[in-house]
C-alpha positions in Angstrom: -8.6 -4.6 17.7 -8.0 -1.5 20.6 -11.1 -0.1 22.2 -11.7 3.1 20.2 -10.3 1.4 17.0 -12.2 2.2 13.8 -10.7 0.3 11.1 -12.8 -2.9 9.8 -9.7 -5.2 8.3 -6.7 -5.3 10.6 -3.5 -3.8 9.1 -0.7 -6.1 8.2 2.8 -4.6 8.2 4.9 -4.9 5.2 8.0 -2.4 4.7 8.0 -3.2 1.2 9.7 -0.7 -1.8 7.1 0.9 -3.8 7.4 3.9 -6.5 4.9 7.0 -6.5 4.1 8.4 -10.3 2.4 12.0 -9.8 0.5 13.3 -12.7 2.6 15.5 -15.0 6.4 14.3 -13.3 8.8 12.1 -14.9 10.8 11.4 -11.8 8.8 8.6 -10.2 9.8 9.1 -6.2 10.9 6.2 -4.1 8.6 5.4 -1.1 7.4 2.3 1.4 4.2 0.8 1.5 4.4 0.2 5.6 1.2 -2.4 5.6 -2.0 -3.2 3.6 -5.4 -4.6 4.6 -8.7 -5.4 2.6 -9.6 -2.0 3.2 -6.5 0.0 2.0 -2.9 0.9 2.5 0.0 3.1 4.3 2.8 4.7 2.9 5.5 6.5 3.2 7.2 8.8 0.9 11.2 10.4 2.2 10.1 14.0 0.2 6.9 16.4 -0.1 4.4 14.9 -2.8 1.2 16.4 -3.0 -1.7 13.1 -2.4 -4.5 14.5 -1.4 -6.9 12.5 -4.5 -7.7 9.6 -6.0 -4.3 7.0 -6.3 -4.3 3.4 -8.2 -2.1 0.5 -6.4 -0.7 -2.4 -8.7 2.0 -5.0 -7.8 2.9 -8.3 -9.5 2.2 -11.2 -6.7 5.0 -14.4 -8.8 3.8 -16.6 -10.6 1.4 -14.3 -12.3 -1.3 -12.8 -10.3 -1.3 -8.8 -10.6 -2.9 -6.8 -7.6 -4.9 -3.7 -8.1 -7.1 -1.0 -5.9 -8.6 2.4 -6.4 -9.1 4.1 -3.5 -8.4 8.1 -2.3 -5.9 9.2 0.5 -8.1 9.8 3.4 -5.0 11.0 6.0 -1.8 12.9 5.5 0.8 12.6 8.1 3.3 15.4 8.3 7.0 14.8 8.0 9.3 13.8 11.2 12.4 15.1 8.9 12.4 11.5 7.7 9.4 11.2 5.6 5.6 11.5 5.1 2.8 9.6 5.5 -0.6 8.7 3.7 -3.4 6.9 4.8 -5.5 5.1 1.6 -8.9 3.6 2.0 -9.8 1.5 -1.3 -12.3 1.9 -2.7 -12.4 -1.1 -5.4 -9.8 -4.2 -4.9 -9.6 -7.0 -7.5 -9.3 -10.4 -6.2 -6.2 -11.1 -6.3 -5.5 -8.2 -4.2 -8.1 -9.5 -2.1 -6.7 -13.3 -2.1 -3.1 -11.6 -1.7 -4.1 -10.1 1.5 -6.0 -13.2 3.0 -2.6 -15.2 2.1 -1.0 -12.8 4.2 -3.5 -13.0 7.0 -3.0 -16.2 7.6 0.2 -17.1 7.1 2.9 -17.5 9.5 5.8 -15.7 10.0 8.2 -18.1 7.8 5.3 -18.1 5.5 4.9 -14.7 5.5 8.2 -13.8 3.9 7.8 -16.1 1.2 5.3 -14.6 0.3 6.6 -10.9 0.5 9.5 -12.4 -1.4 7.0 -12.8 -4.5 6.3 -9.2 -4.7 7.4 -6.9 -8.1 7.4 -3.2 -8.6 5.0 -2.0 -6.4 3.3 1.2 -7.6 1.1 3.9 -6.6 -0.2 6.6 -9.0 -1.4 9.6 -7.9 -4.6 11.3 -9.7 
């Protein structure tokens, strides 16, 4: 990690789909989750949402293992015209969030997609 760098789990990139629910909306809002680590998440969303709580994270890892964290947006990032930023620190993980992310630490590159490939319907909902 950089001299000056805070974090505890190194961030792995990702790019990856993902829907935002907000509390009270219909509409869910399309978004990227741009990398995860054990100790939370980035995301993008291309329109203004209002994340400034508590959010849930759930994806479906194939065959059958279901990921899910709590955690609370600890950064905004403003807008560049193209979209907005959130920094998420978790709070809770289950393990196969956990053993998702390990898989994906130590995989290499060709192994790495595979295992992106296996991802469904990424979520976040905001509190």
């Amino acid at each position: 990690m950089e001299v000056g760098e805070r974090r505890q789990h190194r961030r792995l990139e990702l790019d990856l789909p993902l829907t935002v629910v907000q509390p009270g909306s219909d509409e869910p809002i399309r978004a990227r989750l741009k990398d995860i680590s054990q100790g939370g998440c980035f995301f993008t969303v291309g329109s203004a949402v209002k994340a400034d709580g508590r959010i849930t994270i759930d994806f479906v890892v194939l065959p059958r293992a279901i990921c899910n964290a709590t955690g609370r947006v600890v950064r905004g990032q403003p807008g560049d015209g193209q979209a907005e930023g959130f920094g998420v620190e978790f709070g809770a993980t289950n393990d196969a969030l956990q053993k998702f992310v390990a898989r994906l630490e130590s995989a290499t590159a060709g192994e790495r997609e595979a295992v992106l490939a296996r991802i469904l319907d990424p979520e976040i909902h905001l509190a």
